[in-house]
FIMIGU-610637 format. One line per 10 residues: number of its first residue (from 1); their letters; for each residue x, y, z negated of N, C-alpha, C, O. Coordinates in nm, 4 decimals, m for minus. Layout:
BEGIN
NUM> a> X,Y,Z,X,Y,Z,X,Y,Z,X,Y,Z | ... .
//
This chain:
BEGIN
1> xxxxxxxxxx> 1.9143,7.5357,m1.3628,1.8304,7.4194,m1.3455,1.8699,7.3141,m1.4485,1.9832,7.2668,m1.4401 | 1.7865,7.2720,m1.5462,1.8040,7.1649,m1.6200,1.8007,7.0513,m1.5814,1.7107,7.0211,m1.5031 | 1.8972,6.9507,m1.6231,1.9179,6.7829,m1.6237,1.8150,6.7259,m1.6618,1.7873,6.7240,m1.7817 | 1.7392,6.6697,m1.5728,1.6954,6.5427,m1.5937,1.7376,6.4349,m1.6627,1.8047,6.3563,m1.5958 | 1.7100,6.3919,m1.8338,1.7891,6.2834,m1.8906,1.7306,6.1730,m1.8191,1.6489,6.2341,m1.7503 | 1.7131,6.0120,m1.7791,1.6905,5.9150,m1.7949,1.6125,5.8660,m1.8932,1.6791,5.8561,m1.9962 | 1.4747,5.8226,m1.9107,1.3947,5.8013,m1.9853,1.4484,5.6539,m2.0354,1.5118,5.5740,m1.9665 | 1.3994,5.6345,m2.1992,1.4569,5.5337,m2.2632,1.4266,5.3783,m2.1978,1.5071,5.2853,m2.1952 | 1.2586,5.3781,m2.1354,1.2561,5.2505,m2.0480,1.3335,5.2288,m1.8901,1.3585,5.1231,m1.8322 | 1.3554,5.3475,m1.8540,1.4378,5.2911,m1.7611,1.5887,5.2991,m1.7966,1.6641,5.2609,m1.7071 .
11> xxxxxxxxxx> 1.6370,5.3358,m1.8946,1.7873,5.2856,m1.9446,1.7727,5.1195,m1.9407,1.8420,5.0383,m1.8795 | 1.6492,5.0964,m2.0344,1.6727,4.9481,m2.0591,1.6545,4.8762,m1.8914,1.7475,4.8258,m1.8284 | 1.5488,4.8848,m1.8560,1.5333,4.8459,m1.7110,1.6346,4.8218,m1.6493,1.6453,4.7136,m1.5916 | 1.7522,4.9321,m1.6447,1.8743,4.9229,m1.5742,1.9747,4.8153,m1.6488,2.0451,4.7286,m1.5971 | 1.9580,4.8490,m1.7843,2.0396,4.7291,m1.8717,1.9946,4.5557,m1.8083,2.0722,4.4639,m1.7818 | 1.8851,4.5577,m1.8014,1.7797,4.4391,m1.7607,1.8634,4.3637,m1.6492,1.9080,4.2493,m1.6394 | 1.8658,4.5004,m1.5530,1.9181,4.4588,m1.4146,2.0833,4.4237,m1.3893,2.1290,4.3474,m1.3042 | 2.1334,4.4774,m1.4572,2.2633,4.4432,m1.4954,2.2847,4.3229,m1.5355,2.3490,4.2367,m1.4757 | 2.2276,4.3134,m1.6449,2.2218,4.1340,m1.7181,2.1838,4.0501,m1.6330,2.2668,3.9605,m1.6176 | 2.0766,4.0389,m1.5594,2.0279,4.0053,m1.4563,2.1436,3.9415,m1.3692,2.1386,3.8270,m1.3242 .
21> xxxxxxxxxx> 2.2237,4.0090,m1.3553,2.3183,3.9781,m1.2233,2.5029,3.9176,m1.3253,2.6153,3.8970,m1.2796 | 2.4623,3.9116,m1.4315,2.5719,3.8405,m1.5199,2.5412,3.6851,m1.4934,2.4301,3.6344,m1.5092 | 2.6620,3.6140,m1.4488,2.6329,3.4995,m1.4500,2.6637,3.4056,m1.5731,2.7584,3.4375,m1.6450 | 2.5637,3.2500,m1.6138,2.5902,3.2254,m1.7161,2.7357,3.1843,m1.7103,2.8042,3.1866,m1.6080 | 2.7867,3.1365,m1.8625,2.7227,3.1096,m1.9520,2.7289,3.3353,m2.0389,2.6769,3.3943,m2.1337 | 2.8194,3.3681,m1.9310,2.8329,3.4878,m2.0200,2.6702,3.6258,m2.0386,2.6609,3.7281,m2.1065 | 2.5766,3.5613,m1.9476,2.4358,3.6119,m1.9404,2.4074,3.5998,m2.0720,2.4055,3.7064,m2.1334 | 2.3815,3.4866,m2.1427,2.3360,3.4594,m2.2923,2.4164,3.4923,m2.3684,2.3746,3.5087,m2.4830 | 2.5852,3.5206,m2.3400,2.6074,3.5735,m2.4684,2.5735,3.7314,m2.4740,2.5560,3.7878,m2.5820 | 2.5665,3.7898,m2.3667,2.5439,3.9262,m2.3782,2.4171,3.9533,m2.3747,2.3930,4.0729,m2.3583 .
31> xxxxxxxxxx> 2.3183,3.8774,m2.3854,2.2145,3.9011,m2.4749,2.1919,3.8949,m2.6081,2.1136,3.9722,m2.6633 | 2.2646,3.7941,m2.6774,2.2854,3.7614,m2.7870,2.3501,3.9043,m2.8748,2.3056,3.9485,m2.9807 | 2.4701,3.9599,m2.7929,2.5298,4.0685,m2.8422,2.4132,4.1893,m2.8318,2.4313,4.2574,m2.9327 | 2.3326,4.2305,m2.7763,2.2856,4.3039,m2.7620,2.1188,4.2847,m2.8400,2.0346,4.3718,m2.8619 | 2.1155,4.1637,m2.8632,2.0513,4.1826,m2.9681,2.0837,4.2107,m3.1017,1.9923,4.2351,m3.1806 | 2.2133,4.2109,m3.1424,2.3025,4.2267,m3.3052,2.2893,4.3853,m3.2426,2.2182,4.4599,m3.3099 | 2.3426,4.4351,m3.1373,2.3473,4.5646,m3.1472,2.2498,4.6361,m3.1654,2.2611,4.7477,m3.2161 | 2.0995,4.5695,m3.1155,1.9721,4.6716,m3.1252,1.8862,4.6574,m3.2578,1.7843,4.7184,m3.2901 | 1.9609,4.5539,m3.3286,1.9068,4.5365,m3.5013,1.9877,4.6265,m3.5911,1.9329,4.6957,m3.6769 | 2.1290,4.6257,m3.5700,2.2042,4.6851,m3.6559,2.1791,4.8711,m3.6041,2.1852,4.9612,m3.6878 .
41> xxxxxxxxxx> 2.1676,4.8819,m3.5413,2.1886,5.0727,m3.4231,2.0743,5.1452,m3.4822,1.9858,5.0684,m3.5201 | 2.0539,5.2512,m3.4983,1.9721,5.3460,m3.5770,1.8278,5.3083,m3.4518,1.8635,5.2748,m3.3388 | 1.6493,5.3180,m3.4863,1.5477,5.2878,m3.4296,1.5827,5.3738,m3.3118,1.5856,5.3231,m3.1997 | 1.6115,5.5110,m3.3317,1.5957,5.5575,m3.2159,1.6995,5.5944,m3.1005,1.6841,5.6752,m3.0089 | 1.8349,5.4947,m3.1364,1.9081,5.4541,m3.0540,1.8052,5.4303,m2.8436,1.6967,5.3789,m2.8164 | 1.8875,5.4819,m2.7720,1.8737,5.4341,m2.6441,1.9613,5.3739,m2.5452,2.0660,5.4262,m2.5070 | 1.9059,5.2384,m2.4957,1.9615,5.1996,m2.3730,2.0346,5.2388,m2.2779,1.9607,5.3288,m2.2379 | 2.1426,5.2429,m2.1939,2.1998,5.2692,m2.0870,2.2731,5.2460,m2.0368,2.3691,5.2471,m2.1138 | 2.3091,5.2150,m1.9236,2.4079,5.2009,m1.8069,2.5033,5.3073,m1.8034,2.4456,5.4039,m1.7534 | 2.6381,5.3407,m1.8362,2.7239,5.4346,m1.8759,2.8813,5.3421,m1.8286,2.8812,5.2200,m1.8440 .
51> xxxxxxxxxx> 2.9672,5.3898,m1.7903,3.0795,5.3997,m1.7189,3.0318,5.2238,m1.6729,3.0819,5.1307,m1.7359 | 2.9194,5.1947,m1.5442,2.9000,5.0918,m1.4888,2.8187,4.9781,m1.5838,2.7458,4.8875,m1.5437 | 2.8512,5.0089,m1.7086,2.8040,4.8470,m1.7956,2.6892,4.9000,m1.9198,2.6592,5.0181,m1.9370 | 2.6582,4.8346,m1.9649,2.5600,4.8194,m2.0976,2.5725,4.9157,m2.1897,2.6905,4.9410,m2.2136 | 2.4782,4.9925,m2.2633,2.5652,5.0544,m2.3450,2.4285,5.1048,m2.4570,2.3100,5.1168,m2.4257 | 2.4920,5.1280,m2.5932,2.3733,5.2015,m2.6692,2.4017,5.3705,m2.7095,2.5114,5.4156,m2.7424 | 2.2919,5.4383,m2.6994,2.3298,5.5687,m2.7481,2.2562,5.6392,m2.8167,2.1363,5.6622,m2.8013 | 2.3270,5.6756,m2.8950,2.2578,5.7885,m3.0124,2.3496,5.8684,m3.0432,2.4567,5.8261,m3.0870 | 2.3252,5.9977,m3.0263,2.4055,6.1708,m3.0417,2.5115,6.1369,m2.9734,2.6083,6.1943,m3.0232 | 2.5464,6.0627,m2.8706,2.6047,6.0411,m2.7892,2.6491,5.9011,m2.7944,2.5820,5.8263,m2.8655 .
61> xxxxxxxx> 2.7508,5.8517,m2.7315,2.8166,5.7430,m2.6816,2.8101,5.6323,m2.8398,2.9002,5.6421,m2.9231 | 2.6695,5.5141,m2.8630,2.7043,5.4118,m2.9806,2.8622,5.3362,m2.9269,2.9788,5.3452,m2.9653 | 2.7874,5.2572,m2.8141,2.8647,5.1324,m2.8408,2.8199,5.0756,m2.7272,2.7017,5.0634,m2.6952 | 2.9757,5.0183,m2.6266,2.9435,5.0090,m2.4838,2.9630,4.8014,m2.5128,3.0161,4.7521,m2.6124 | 2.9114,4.7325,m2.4116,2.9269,4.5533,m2.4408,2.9379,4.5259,m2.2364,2.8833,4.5870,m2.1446 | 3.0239,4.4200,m2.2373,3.0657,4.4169,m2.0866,3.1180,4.2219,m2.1237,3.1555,4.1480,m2.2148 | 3.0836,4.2229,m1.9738,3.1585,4.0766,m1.9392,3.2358,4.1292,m1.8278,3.2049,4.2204,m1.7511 | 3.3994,4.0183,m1.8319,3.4731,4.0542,m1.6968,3.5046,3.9520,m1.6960,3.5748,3.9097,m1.6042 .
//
């Protein structure tokens, strides 16, 4: 039986919801970061929620961004 991947809008969706629940002032910076990450990251980079937090991926694991 094959895996079901996670489609690229609901990676972001989940990213959404995550941010969502970041309180400021660290909400805006991790938008801010995640916009440098989705300009600089190859187009067909995808969104996701990966060990709990934010994350970009292409041929596996880009580049994970977190507030604690």
């Amino acid at each position: 039986m094959a895996v079901k991947k996670p489609s690229a809008d609901s990676g972001k969706a989940e990213v959404e919801a995550y941010l969502a629940r970041v309180p400021e002032p660290a909400r805006t910076t991790l938008e801010k970061v995640r916009t440098i990450i989705r300009a600089a990251a190859p187009r067909e980079a995808t969104e996701a929620i990966s060990y709990k937090i934010p994350s970009f991926q292409y041929k596996g694991a880009l580049v994970w961004y977190a507030a604690f």
